[in-house]
C-alpha positions as a Markdown table, in Angstrom:
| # | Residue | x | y | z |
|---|---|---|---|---|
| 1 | Unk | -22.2 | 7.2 | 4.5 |
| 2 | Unk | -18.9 | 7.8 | 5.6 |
| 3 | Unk | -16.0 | 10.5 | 5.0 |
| 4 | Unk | -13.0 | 9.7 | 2.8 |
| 5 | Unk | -10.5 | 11.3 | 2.2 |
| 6 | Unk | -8.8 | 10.8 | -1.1 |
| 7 | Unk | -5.1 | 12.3 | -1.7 |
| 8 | Unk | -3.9 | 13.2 | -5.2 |
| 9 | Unk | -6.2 | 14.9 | -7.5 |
| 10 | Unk | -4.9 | 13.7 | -10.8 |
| 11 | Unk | -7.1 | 12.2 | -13.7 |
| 12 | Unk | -7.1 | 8.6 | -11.5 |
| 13 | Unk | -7.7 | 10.2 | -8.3 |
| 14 | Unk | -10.3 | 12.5 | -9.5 |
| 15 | Unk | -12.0 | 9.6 | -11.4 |
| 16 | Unk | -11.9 | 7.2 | -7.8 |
| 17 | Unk | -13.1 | 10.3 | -6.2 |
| 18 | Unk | -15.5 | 10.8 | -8.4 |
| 19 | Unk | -17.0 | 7.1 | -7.2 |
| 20 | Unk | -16.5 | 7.6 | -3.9 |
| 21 | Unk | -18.9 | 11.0 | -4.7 |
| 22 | Unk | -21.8 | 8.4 | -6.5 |
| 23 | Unk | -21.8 | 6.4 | -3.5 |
| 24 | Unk | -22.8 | 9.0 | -1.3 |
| 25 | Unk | -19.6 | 9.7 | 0.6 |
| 26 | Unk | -18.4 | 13.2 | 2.0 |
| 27 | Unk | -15.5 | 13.1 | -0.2 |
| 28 | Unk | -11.9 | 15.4 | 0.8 |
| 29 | Unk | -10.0 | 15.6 | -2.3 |
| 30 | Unk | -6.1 | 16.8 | -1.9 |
| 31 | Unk | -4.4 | 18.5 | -4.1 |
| 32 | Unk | -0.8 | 19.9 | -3.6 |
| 33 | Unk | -1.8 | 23.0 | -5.8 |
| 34 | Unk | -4.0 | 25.6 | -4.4 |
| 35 | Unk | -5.2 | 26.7 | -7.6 |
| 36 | Unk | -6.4 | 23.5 | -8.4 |
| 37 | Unk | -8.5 | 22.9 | -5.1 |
| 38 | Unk | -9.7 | 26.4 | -5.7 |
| 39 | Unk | -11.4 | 25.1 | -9.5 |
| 40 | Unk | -12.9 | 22.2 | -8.0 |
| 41 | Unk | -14.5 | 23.8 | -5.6 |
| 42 | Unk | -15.9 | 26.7 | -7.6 |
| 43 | Unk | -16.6 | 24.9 | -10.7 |
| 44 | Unk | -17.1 | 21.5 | -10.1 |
| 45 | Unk | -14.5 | 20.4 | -12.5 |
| 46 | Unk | -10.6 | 19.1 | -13.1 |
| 47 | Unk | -10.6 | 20.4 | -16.3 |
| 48 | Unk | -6.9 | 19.6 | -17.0 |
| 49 | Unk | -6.9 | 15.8 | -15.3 |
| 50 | Unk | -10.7 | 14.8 | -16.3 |
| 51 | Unk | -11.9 | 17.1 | -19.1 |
| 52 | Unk | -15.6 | 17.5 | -19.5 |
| 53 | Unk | -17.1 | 15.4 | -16.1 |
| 54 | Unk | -19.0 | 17.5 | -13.8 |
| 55 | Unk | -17.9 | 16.1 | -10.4 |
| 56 | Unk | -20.4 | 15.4 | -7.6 |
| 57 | Unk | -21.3 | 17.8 | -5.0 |
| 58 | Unk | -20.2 | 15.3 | -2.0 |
| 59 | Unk | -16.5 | 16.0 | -3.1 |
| 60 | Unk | -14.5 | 19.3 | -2.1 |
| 61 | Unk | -10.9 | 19.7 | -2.7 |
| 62 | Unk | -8.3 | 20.6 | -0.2 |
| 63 | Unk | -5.3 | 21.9 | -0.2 |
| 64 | Unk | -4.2 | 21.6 | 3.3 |
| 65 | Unk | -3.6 | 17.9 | 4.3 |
| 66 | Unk | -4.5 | 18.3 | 7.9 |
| 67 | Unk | -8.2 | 19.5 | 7.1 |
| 68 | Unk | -8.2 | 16.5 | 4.6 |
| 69 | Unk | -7.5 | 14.1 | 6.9 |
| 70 | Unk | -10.0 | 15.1 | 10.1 |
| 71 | Unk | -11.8 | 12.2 | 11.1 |
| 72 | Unk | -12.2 | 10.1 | 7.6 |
| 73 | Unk | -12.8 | 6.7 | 8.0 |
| 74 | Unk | -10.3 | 5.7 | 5.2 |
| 75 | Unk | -7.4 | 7.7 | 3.2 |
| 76 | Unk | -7.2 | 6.3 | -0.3 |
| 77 | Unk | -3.3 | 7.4 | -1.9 |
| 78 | Unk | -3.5 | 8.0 | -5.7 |
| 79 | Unk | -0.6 | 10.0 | -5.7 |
| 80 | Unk | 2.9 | 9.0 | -8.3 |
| 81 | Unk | 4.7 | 6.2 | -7.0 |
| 82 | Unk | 7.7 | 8.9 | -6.5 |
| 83 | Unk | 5.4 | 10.5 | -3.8 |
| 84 | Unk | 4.3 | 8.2 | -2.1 |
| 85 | Unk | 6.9 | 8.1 | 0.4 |
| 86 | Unk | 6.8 | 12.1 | 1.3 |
| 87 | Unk | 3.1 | 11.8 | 1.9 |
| 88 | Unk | 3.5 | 9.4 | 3.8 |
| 89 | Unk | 6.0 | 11.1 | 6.0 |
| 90 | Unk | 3.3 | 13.8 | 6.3 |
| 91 | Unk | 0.8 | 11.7 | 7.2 |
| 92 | Unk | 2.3 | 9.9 | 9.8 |
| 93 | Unk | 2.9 | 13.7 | 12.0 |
| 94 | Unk | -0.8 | 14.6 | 10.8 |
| 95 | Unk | -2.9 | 11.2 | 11.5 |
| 96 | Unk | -4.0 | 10.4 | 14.8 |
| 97 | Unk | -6.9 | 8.3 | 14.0 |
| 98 | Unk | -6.8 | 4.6 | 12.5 |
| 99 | Unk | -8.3 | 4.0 | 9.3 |
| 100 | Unk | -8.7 | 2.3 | 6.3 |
| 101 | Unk | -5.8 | 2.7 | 4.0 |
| 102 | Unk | -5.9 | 2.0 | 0.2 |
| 103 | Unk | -3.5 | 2.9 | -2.6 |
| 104 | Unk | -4.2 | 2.9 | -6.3 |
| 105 | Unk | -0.9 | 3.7 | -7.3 |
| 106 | Unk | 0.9 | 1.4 | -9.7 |
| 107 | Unk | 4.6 | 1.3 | -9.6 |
| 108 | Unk | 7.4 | -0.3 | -8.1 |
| 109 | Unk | 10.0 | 1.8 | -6.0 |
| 110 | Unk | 13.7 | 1.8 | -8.0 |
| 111 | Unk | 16.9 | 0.9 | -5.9 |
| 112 | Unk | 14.7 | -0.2 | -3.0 |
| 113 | Unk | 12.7 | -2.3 | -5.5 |
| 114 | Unk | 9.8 | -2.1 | -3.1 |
| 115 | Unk | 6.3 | -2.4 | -4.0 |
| 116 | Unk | 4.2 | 0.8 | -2.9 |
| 117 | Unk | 2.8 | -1.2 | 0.0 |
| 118 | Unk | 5.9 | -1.7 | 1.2 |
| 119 | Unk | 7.1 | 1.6 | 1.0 |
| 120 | Unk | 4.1 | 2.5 | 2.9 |
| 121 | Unk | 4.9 | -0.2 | 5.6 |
| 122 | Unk | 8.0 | 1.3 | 6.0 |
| 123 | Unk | 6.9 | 5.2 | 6.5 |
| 124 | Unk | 3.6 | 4.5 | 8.2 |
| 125 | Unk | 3.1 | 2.9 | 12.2 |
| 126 | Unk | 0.5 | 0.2 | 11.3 |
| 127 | Unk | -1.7 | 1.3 | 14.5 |
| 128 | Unk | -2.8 | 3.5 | 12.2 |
| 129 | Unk | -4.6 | 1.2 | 9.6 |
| 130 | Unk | -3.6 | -2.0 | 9.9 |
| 131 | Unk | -2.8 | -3.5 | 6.4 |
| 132 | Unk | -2.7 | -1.9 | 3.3 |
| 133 | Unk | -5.1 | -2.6 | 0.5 |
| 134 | Unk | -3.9 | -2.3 | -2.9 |
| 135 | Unk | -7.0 | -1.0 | -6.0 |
| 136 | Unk | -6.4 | -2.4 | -9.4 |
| 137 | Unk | -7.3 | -3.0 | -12.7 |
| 138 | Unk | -7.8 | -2.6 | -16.0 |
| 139 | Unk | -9.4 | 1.7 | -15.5 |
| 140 | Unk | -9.1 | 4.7 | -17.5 |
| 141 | Unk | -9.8 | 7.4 | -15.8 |
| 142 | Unk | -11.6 | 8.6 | -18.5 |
| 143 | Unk | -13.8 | 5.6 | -18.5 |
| 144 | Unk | -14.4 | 5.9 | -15.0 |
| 145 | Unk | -15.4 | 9.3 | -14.8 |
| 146 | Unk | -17.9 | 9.3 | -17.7 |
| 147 | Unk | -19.3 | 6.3 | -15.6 |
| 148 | Unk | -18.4 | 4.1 | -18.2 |
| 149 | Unk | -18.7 | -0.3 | -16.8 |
| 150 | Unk | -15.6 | -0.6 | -15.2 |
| 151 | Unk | -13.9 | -3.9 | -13.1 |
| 152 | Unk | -11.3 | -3.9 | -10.8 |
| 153 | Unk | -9.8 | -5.6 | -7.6 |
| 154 | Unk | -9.1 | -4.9 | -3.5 |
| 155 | Unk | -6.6 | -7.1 | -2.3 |
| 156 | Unk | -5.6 | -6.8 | 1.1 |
| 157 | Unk | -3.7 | -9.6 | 3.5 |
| 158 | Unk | -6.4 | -9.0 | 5.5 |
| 159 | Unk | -9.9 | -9.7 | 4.2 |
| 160 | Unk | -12.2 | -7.5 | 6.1 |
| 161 | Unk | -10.2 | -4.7 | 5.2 |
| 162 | Unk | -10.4 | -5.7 | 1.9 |
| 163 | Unk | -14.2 | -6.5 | 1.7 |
| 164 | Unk | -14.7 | -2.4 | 3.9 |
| 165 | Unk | -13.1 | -1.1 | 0.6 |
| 166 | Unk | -14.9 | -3.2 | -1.7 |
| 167 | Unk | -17.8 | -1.6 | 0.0 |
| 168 | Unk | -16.4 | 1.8 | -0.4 |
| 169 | Unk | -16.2 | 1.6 | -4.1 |
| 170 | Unk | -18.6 | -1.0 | -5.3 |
| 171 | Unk | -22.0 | 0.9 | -7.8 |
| 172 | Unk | -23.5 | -0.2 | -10.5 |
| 173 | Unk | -20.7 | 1.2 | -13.1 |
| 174 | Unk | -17.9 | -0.1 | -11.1 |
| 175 | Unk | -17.5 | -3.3 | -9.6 |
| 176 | Unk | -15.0 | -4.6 | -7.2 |
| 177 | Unk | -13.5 | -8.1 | -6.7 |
| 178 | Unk | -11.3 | -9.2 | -3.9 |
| 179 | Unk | -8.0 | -11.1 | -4.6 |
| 180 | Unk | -5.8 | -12.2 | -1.4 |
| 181 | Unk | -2.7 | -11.9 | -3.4 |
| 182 | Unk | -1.6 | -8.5 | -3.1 |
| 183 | Unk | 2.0 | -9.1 | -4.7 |
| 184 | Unk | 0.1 | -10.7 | -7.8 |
| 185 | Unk | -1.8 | -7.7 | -7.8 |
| 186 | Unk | 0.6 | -4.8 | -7.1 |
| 187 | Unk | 3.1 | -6.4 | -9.5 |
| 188 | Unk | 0.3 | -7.0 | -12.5 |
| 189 | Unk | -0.5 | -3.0 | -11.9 |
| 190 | Unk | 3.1 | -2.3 | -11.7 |
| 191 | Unk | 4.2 | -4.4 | -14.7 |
| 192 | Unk | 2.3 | -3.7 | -17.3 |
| 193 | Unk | 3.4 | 0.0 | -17.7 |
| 194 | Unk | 6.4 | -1.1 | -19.2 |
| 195 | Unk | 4.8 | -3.5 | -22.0 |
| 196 | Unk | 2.6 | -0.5 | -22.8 |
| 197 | Unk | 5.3 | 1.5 | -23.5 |
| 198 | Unk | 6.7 | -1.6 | -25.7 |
| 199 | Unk | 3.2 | -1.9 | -27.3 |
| 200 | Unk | 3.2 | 1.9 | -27.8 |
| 201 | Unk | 6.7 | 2.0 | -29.7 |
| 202 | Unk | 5.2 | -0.9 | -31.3 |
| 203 | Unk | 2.8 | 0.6 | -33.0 |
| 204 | Unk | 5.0 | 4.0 | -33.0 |
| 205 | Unk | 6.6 | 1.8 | -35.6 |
| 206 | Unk | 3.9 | 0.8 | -37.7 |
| 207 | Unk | 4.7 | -2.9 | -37.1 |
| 208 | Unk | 1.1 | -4.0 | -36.6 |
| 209 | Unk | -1.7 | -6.4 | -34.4 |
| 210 | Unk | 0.6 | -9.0 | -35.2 |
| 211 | Unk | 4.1 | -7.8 | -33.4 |
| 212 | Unk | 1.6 | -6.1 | -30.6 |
| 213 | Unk | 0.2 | -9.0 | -30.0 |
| 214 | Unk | 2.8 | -11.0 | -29.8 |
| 215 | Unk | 4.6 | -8.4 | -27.6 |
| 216 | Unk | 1.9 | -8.1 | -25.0 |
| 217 | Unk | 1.8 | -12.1 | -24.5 |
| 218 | Unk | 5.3 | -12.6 | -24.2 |
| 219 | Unk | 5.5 | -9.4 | -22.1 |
| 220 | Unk | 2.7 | -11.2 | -20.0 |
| 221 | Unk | 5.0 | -14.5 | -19.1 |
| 222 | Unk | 7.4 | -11.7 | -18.1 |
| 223 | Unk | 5.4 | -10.7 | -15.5 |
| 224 | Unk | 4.1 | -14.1 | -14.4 |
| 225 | Unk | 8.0 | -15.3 | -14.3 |
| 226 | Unk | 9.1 | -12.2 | -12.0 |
| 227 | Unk | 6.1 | -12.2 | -9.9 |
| 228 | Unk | 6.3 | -16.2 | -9.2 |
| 229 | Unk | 10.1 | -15.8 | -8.5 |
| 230 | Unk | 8.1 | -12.6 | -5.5 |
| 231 | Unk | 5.9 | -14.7 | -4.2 |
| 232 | Unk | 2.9 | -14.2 | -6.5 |
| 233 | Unk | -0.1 | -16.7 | -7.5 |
| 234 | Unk | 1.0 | -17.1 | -11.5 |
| 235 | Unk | -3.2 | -17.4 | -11.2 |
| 236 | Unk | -3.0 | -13.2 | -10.7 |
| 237 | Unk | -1.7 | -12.5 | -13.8 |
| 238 | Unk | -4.7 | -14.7 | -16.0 |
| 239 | Unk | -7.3 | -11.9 | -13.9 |
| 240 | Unk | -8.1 | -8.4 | -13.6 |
| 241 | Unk | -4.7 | -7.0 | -12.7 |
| 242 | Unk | -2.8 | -8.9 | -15.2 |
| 243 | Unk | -3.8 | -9.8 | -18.4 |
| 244 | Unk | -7.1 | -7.5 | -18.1 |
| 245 | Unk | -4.9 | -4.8 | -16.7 |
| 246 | Unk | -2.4 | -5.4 | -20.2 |
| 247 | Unk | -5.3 | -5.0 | -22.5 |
| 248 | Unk | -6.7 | -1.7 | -21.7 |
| 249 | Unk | -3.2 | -0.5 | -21.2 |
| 250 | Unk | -1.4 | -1.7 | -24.2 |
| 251 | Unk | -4.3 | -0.9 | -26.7 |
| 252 | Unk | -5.7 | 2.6 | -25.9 |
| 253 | Unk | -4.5 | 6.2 | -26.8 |
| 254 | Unk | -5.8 | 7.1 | -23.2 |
| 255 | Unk | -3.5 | 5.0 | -22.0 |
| 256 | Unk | -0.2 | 7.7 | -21.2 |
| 257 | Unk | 2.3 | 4.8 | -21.4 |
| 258 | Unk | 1.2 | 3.9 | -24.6 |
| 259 | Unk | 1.0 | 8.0 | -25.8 |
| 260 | Unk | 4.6 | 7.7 | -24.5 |
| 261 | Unk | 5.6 | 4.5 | -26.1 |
| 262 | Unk | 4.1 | 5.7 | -29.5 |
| 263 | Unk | 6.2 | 8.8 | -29.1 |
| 264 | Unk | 9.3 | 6.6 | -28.5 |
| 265 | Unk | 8.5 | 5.1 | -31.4 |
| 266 | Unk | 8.1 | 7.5 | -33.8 |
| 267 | Unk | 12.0 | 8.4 | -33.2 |
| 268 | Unk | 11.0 | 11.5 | -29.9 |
| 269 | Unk | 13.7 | 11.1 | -27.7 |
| 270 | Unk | 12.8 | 10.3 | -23.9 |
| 271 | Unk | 13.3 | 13.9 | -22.3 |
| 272 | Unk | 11.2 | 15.0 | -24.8 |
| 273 | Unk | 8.3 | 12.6 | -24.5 |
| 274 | Unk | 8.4 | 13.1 | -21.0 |
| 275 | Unk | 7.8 | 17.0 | -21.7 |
| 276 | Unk | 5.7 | 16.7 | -24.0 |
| 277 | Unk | 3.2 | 14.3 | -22.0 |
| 278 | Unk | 2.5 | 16.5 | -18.9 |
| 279 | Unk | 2.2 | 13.8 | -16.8 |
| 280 | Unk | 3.8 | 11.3 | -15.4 |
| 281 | Unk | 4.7 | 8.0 | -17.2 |
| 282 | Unk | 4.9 | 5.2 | -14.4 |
| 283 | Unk | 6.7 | 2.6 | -17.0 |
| 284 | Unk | 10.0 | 4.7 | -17.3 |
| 285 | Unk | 10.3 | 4.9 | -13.6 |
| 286 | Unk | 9.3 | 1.3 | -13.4 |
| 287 | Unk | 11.3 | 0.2 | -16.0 |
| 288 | Unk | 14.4 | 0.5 | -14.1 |
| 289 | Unk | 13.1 | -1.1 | -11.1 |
| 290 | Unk | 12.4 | -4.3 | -12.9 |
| 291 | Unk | 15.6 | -4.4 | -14.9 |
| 292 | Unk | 16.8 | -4.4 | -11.5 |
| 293 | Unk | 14.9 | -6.8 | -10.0 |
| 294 | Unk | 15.5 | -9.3 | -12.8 |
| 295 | Unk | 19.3 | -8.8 | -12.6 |
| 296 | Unk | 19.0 | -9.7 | -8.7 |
| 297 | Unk | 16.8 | -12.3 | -9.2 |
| 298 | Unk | 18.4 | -14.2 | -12.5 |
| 299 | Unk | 15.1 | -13.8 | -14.2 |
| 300 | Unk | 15.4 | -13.5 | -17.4 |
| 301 | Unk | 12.9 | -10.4 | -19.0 |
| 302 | Unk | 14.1 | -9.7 | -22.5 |
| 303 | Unk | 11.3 | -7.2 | -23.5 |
| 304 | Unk | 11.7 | -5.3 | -20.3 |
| 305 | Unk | 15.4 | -5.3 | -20.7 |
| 306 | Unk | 15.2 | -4.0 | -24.1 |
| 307 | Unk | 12.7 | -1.4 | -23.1 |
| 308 | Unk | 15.2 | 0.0 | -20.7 |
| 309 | Unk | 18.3 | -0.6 | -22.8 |
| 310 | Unk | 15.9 | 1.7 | -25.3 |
| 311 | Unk | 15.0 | 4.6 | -22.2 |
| 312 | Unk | 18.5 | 4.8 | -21.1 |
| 313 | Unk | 21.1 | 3.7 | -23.1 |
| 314 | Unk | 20.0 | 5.5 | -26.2 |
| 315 | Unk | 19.2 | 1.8 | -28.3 |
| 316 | Unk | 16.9 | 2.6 | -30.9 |
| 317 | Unk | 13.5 | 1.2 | -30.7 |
| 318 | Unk | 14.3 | -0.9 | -34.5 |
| 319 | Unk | 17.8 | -2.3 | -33.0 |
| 320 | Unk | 15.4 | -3.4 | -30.3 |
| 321 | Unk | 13.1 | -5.2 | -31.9 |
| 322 | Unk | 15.2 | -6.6 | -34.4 |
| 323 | Unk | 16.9 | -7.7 | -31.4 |
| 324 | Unk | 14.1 | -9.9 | -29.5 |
| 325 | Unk | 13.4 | -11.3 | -32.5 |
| 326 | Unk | 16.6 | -12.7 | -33.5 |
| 327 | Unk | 17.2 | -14.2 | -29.5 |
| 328 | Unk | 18.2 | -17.9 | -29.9 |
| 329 | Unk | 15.6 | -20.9 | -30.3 |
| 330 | Unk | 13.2 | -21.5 | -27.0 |
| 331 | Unk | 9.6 | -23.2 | -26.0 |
| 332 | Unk | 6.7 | -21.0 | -25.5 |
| 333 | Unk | 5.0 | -22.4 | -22.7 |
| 334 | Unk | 6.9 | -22.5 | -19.2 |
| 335 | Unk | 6.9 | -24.9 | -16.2 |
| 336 | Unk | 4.3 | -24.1 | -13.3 |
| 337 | Unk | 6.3 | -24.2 | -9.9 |
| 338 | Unk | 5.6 | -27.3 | -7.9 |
| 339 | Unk | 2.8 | -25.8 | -6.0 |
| 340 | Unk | 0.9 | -25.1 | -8.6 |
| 341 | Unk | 1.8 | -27.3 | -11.4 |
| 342 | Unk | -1.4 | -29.7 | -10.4 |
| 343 | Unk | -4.2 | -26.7 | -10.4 |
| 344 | Unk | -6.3 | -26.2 | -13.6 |
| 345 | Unk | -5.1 | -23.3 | -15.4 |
C-alpha cells in the first residue's frame, strides 16, 4: 500500500483520512496547529473535527509540511477553499516528486470566479501531477468516519488518474464512481452550499417540507443553468454531485450550511452565525462568487441572488422569500442546449 499524504485535518479531511487509514495506507495527516497533530498522535482522536471515532493507526499527523509530503505517492487537499491557494504556494517550493493530486474542497474562488482546480492550475507546475482530480458527493464527515455507506465521485480530465484515486479510496463503506466532467462536478460540490443555507433559513423560518422542497428543486435548475452556461454536462447535476450532493446537504443538522442557514433564519445576524459556528461555512464565501458569475454571465439565479442580497445587504430572510415568490409568471421546465436536447434524460 502506498503513502498519502492528506493536508487539512478538519472533520472532512480527518474523515477521508480516516479511509485512506481502512485501506491500508501509511497515512500523513497535516494540520497547521501543532497542538492538534500533537492529540492525534497521542490519542488517536480529532476530538473537536470528528468527535467520538477512534482513528486508525496507519495515520499520524504532522505539522510540518515538508515531512508530510516526503515521498507520497498522492497529496489529497481538504483544506478551505480560501486556503487553497497559500498551500499551494507552499507546496510548489516543497514538492519535488510528481504525484497524484486530488482535492475535496468545495467552493468556487470570489473575484477570480475560479473553480479550486483552477486555482490549483494556476499555483502549481503540472510536472508535478499532471491533472487534478476533484472528490465529491453527497458525505458527512460524520457519516464517513463512523463508517457509515457512503457514495461519491473522482473526476479527473484524465481517466487513469481518475480511476488511481478511485483506487485510493474505494472499501466496502465507501464507494467511488468516476465522472469525466470535472466542471459538472466541482460546480454541483460548489453550488449546493448556497441552497443549504436557503434550505436552512428555510426551515429557520418554520415554513415547512413544502417551501424546502420547492427551494432545493428550483435551487437545482440554478445550478444546471450556470453550470451549462461553464461548460458542464446538465447530466452532472441529476448524479452524485448534484442532486445527491443537495439532499444530504439541504436536509441534515450535520450539514454546517444548513446549521448556518437555520441560524440566519431564526433572525442571528451573519457575523454572528459565523462566530458562533466555529467553522467555516463554504456557501457565504460561495455565495458571492456565484452572484458574480451570474451577473457576468446574464444567468439569471434568483435564489442565489436573494441569498446574497440576504448575507450582505442586510435583506431579511421573510422580505426574501416573499420576494421569490411573488417574481412574475414563468414555465418550470427549461430547454436542453442543442447538444443535449436529443439524449434521454
Amino acid at each position: 500500500m502506498g503513502k498519502v499524504a492528506v493536508l487539512g485535518a478538519g472533520s472532512w479531511g480527518t474523515a477521508l483520512a480516516l479511509v485512506l487509514g481502512d485501506n491500508q495506507h501509511e497515512v500523513r495527516l497535516w494540520t497547521h496547529r501543532k497542538e492538534q497533530a500533537k492529540e492525534i498522535n497521542e490519542t488517536h482522536m480529532n476530538e473537536r473535527y470528528l468527535k467520538g471515532i477512534e482513528l486508525p493507526k496507519q495515520i499520524t499527523a504532522y505539522h510540518d509540511l515538508q515531512k508530510a509530503i516526503n515521498d507520497v505517492e498522492a497529496i489529497v487537499l481538504v483544506v478551505p477553499t480560501k486556503a487553497i491557494r497559500e498551500v499551494c504556494q507552499q507546496l510548489k517550493g516543497l514538492l519535488h516528486h510528481k504525484v497524484t493530486l486530488i482535492h475535496a474542497s468545495k467552493g468556487i474562488e470570489p473575484d477570480s470566479l475560479k473553480r479550486v482546480s483552477e486555482v490549483i492550475e494556476e499555483e502549481l507546475p503540472k510536472d508535478l501531477y499532471g491533472e487534478v482530480v476533484v472528490l465529491s458527493g453527497p458525505s458527512h464527515a460524520e457519516e464517513v468516519g463512523a463508517r457509515h455507506p457512503t457514495t461519491v465521485t473522482v473526476s479527473s480530465t484524465d481517466e487513469t488518474l481518475a480511476q488511481h484515486a478511485q483506487d485510493l479510496f474505494i472499501n466496502e463503506s465507501f464507494r467511488v464512481y468516476t465522472n469525466p466532467d470535472i466542471v459538472g462536478v466541482e460546480l454541483g460540490g460548489a453550488l449546493k452550499n448556497i441552497i443549504a443555507l436557503g434550505a436552512g433559513i428555510s426551515d429557520g423560518l418554520d415554513y415547512g417540507d413544502n417551501a424546502k422542497a420547492a427551494l432545493i428543486t428550483r435551487g437545482l435548475a440554478e445550478i444546471a443553468r450556470l453550470g451549462s452556461s461553464m461548460g458542464a454536462n446538465p447530466l452532472t447535476f441529476a448524479g452524485l454531485t448534484g442532486v445527491g450532493d443537495l439532499i444530504v446537504t439541504c436536509t441534515s443538522s450535520h450539514s454546517r450550511n444548513w446549521r448556518a442557514g437555520h441560524l440566519l433564519g431564526k433572525g442571528y445576524k451573519l457575523e454572528d452565525v459565523l462566530d458562533q459556528m466555529g467553522m467555516v461555512v463554504e456557501g457565504v464565501r460561495t455565495t458571492k462568487a456565484a452572484h458574480q458569475l451570474s451577473a457576468e454571465r446574464g444567468i439569471e439565479m434568483p435564489i442565489t441572488n436573494g441569498i446574497y442580497n440576504l448575507l450582505f445587504n442586510q435583506k431579511k430572510p421573510k422580505d426574501v422569500v416573499d420576494q421569490l415568490m411573488n417574481r412574475g409568471k414563468t414555465h418550470e421546465v427549461e430547454e436542453l442546449p442543442d447538444d443535449l436536447s436529443n439524449q434521454t434524460l
